[in-house]
C-alpha positions in Angstrom: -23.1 6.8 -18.3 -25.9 8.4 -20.4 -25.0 12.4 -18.6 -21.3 11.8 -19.7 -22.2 10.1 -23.5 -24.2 13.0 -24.0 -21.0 15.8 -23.3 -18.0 13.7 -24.6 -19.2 11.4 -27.8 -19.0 7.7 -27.8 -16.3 6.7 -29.9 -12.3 5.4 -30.0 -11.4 8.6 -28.1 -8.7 7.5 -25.5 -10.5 9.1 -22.6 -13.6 7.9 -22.9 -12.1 4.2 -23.1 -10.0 4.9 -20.1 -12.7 6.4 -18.0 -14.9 3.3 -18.6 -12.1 0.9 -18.0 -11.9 3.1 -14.5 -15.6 3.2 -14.0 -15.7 -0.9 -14.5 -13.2 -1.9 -12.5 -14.6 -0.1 -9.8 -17.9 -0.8 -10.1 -16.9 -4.7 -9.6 -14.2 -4.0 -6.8 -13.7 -6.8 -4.9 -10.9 -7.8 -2.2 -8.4 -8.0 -4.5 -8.4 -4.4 -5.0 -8.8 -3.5 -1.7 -6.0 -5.2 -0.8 -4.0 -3.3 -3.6 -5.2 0.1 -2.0 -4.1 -1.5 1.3 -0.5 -1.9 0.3 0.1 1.3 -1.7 -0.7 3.3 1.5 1.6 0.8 3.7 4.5 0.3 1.1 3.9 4.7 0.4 4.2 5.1 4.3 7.3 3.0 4.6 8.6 4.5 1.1 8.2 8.1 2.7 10.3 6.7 5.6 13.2 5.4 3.8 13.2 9.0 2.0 13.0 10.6 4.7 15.8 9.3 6.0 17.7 10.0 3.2 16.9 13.5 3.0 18.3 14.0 6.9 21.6 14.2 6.4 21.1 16.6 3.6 19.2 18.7 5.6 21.3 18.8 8.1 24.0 20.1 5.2 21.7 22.3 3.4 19.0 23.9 5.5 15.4 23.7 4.7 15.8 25.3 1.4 18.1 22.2 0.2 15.3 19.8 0.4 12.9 20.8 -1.9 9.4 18.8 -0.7 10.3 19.8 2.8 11.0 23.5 1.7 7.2 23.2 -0.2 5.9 22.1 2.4 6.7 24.6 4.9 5.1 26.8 2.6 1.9 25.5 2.0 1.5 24.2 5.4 2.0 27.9 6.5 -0.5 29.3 3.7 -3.1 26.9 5.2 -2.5 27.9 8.9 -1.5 31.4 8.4 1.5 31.1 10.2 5.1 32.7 9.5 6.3 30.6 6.9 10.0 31.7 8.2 9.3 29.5 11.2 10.1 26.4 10.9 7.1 23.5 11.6 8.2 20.1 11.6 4.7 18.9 12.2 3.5 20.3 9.0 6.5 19.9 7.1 6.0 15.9 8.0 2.3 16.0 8.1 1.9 16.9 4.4 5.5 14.8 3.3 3.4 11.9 4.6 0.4 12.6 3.0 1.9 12.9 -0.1 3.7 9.8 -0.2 0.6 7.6 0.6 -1.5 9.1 -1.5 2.0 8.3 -4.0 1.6 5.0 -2.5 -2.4 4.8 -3.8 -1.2 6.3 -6.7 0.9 3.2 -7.4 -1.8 0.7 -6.8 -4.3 2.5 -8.9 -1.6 2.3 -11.7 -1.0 -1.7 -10.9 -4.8 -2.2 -11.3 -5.3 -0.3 -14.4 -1.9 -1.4 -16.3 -1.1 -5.3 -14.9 2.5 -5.5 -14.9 4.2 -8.8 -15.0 5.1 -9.1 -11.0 8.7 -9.7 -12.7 9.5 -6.5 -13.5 7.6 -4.3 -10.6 10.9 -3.1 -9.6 11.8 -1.4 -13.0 8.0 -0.2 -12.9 9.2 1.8 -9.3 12.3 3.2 -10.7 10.4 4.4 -12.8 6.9 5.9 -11.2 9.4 7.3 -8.8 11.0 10.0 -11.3 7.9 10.1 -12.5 6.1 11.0 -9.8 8.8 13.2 -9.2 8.3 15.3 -12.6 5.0 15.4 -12.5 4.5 16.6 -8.7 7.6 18.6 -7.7 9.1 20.2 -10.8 6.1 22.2 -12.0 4.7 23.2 -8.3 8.1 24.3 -6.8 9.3 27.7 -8.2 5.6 28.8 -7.7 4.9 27.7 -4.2 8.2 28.6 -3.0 9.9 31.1 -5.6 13.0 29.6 -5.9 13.3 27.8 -9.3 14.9 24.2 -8.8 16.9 24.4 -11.9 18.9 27.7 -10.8 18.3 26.6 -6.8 21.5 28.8 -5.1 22.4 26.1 -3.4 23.4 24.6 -7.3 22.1 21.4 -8.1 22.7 19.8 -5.2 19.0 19.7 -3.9 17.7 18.9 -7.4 19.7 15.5 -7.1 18.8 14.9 -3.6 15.2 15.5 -4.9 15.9 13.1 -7.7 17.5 10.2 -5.9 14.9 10.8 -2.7 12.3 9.8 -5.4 14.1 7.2 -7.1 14.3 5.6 -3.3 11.1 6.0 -2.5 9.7 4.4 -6.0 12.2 1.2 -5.0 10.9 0.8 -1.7 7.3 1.5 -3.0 7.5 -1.4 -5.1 9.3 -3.3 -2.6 6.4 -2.8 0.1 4.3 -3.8 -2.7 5.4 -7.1 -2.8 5.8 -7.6 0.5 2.5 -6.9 1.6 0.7 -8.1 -1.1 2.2 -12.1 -0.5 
């Protein structure tokens, strides 16, 4: 603690308190929070499903371009295997969808173990990391990964809705999972 005192200055600075909260509570980890990692990647896996799902029919409507993880995905998994990015890889399209929505699903539990919710209102706490997530991940990566701005998609707004409600899903069923495996 003394190497990062001396670069950022002890005081009420928001940062520094969060960082130490995040350095304690790690530093003491016991079960408990293992078991809280444990669920966010089970109830992210089974949240990526049920979105998943979702998104099929709409794929089937739209084309790979209507869904815009899927579409991002393509792209990057093609950048990283310097394949045609034209030719359509399921495999890495569903390799890094996955991915994502456990470490989503990690994402969640870190969030439960920083900010205890009441286990009341863990629902309203999905619908909302959901869009969230959703804002934070997919808005500001899309038009530069795959050059086709999701506001202005010309397909209309279609896919930004899908996007929307495919996240609002999975954020449900997150916190759903939660629950469930964490009984």
């Amino acid at each position: 603690m003394m190497a990062l005192s001396a670069i950022m200055p002890i005081n009420t600075d928001i940062t520094y308190c969060l960082l130490c909260h995040v350095i304690t509570s790690f530093r003491y980890m016991n079960f408990d929070y293992y078991f809280f990692a444990f669920s966010g990647t089970l109830g992210g896996l089974m949240a990526t499903v049920c979105m998943t799902i979702f998104e099929i029919p709409f794929w089937k409507k739209w084309g790979l371009k209507g869904i815009l993880e899927w579409h991002e995905n393509q792209i990057l998994y093609s950048k990283l295997t310097n394949n045609n990015p034209d030719r359509l890889n399921f495999f890495g399209i569903f390799l890094l969808h996955f991915v994502n929505g456990v470490l989503g699903g990690l994402g969640f539990s870190i969030l439960l173990i920083l900010i205890p919710f009441q286990i009341s209102i863990i629902y309203i706490v999905g619908l909302i990391y959901g869009p969230v997530l959703w804002i934070l991940t997919l808005l500001p990566i899309h038009k530069p990964i795959t050059s086709v701005d999701p506001f202005s998609h010309p397909q209309g707004f279609g896919p930004l809705v899908v996007s929307l409600f495919g996240h609002i899903i999975y954020g449900l069923i997150l916190s759903w999972g939660f629950l469930l495996f964490n009984q």
